[in-house]
C-alpha positions in Angstrom: -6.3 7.8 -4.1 -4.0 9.3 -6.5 -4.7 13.2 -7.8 -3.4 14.2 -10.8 -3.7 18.0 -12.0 -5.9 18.4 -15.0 -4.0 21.0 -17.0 -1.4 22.1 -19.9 -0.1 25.3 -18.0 2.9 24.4 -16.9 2.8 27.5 -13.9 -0.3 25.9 -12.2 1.4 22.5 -12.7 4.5 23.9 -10.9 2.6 24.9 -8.0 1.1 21.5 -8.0 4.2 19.4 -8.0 5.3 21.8 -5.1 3.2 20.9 -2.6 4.3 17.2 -2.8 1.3 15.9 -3.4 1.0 15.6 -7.0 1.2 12.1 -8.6 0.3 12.6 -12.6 -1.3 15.2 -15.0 -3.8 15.0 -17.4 -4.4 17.2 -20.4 -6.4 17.3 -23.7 -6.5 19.6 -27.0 -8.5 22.3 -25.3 -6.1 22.4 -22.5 -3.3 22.4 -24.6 -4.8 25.0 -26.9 -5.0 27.8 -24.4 -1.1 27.6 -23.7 -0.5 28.8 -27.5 2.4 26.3 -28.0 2.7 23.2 -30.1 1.5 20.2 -27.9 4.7 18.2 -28.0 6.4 21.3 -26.1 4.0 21.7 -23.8 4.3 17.8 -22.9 7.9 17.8 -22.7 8.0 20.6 -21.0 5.5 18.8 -18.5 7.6 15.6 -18.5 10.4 17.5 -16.5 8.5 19.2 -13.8 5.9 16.1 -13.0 7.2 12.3 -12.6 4.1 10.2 -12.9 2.1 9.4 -15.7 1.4 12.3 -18.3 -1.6 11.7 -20.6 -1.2 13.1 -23.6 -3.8 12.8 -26.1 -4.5 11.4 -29.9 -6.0 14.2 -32.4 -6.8 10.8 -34.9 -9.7 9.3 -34.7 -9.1 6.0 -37.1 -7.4 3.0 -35.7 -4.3 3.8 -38.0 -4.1 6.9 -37.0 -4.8 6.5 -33.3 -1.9 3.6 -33.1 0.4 5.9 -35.1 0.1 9.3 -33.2 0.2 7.3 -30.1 3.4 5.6 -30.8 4.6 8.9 -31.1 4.0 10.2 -28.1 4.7 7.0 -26.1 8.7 7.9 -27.6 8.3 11.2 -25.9 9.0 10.2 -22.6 8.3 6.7 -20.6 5.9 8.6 -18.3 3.5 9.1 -21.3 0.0 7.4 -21.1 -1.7 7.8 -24.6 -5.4 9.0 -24.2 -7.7 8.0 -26.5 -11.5 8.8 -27.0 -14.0 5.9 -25.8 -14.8 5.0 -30.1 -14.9 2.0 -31.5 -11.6 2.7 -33.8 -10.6 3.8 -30.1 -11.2 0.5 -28.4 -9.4 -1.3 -31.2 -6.4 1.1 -31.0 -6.2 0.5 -27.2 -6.2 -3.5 -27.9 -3.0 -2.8 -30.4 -1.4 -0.3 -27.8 -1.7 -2.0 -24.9 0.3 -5.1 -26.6 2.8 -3.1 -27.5 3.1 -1.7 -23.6 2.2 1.1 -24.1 0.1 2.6 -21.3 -3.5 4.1 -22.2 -6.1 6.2 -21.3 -9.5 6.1 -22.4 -11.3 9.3 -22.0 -15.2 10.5 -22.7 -16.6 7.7 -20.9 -20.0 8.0 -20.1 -21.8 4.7 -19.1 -20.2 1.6 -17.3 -21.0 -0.6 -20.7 -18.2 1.8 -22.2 -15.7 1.3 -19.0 -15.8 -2.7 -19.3 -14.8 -2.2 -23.0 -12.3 0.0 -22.1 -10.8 -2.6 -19.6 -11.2 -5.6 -22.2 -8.9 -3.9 -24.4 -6.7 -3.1 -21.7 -6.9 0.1 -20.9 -4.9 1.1 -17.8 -7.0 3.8 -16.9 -10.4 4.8 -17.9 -12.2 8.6 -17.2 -15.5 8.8 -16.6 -16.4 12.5 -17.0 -18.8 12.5 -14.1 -19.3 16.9 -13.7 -20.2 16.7 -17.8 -22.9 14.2 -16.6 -23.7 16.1 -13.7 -24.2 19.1 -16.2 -27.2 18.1 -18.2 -29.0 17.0 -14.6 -27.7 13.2 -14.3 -25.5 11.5 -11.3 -22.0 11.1 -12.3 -21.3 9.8 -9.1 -23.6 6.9 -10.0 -21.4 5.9 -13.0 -18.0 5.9 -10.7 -19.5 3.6 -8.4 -21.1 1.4 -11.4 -17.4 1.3 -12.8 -16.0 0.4 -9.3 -18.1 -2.2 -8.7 -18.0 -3.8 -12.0 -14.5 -3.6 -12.2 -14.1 -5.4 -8.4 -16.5 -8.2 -9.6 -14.4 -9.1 -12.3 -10.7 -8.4 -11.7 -10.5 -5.9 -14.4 -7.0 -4.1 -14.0 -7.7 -0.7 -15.3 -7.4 2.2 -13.1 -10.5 4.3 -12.6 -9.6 7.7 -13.0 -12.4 10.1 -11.9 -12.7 13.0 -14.4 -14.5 16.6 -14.7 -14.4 17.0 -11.3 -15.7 20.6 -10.1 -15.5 20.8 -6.6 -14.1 19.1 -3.1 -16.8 17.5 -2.7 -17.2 15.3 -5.8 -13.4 14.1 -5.0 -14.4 13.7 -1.4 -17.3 11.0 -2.6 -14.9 9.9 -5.4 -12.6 8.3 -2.8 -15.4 6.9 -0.8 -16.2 4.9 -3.8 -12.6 3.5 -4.6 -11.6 5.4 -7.6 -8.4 4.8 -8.0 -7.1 8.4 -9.2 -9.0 11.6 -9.6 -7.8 14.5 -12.3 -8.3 18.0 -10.9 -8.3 21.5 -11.8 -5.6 23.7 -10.4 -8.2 25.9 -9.0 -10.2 22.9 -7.4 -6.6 21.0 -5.9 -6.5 24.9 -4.2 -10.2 24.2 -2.9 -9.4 21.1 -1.1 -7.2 23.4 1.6 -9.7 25.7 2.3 -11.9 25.5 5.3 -13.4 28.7 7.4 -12.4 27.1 10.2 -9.1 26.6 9.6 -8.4 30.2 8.7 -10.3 31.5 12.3 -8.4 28.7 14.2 -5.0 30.0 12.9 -6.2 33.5 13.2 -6.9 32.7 17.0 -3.2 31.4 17.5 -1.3 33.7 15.9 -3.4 36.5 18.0 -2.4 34.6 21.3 0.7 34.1 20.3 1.3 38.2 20.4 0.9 37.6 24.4 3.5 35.2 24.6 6.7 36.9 26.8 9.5 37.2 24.9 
């Protein structure tokens, strides 16, 4: 499974990148918003700490506009994926992207009869925001699996990228299933490397290791 760090601040997405095991961001308006700078800085400035794919999102939401803003930022830098929200106009934009080559994202996905329309327009990645889903008391783990499957039974290309995730344990179930990429907070990849055992285990050693001759 791929992770890719869901964020526009480009400190956490430093510390990401560090630990070599970083292999894409993701980031939206809201993200982009809270960093107080204009969104093509931020995703340039992205674009030299992080190679892998970088979705940067369309503000548009008419097929005109969609296809013209994400032209735009698909000359920003060749890791950009343009992300654009699961609407019609955002299907049909996908259809015209995608022919041109230029790599997509579809995001807001919330049923598996949205992710096969995604993939017939050729999305190369779709999110399915399974902790919004969670939220108002359904299974967004359901829907990754629904995607999964569907997307197995009928050779459908598009990557499923596993989205809203709010704890290790969602990405823990997420790559059981076979998604094919899951976007993280900073705060949850930090999570994933915690375990109270780990922490009394290394206390233990480094305890013994004080009666160790010199």
């Amino acid at each position: 499974m791929k992770i890719f760090v869901d964020s526009a601040d480009i400190d956490e997405i430093r510390d990401a990148a560090a630990m070599g095991v970083l292999d894409g961001v993701t980031t939206n308006p809201s993200l982009v918003a809270k960093t107080g700078k204009p969104m093509k800085q931020v995703i340039s400035e992205i674009c030299e700490v992080v190679d892998g794919p970088i979705s940067a999102e369309v503000l548009a939401t008419d097929v005109d506009g969609i296809v013209s803003e994400g032209r735009e930022l698909a000359k920003l830098h060749k890791n950009i994926v343009v992300k654009v929200p699961l609407i019609a106009d955002g299907i049909r934009a996908v259809k015209t992207l995608s022919g041109e080559g230029i790599r997509t994202n579809v995001t807001l996905c919330f049923s598996a009869p949205q992710a096969m329309l995604a993939a017939k327009a050729g999305a190369t990645y779709i999110s399915p925001f399974l902790g919004r889903i969670d939220d108002i008391g359904g299974d967004g783990l359901e829907l990754i699996e629904q995607i999964v499957t569907i997307y197995g039974n009928y050779g459908y290309t598009t990557e499923v990228l596993a989205a809203s995730i709010r704890h290790p344990v969602h990405l823990t179930r997420c790559a059981e299933l076979g998604a094919d990429v899951a976007t993280i907070p900073h705060k949850v990849i930090l999570q994933l490397l915690k375990h109270p055992l780990t922490d009394i285990g290394l206390a233990r050693f480094l305890e013994d290791a004080k009666k160790i001759p010199a």
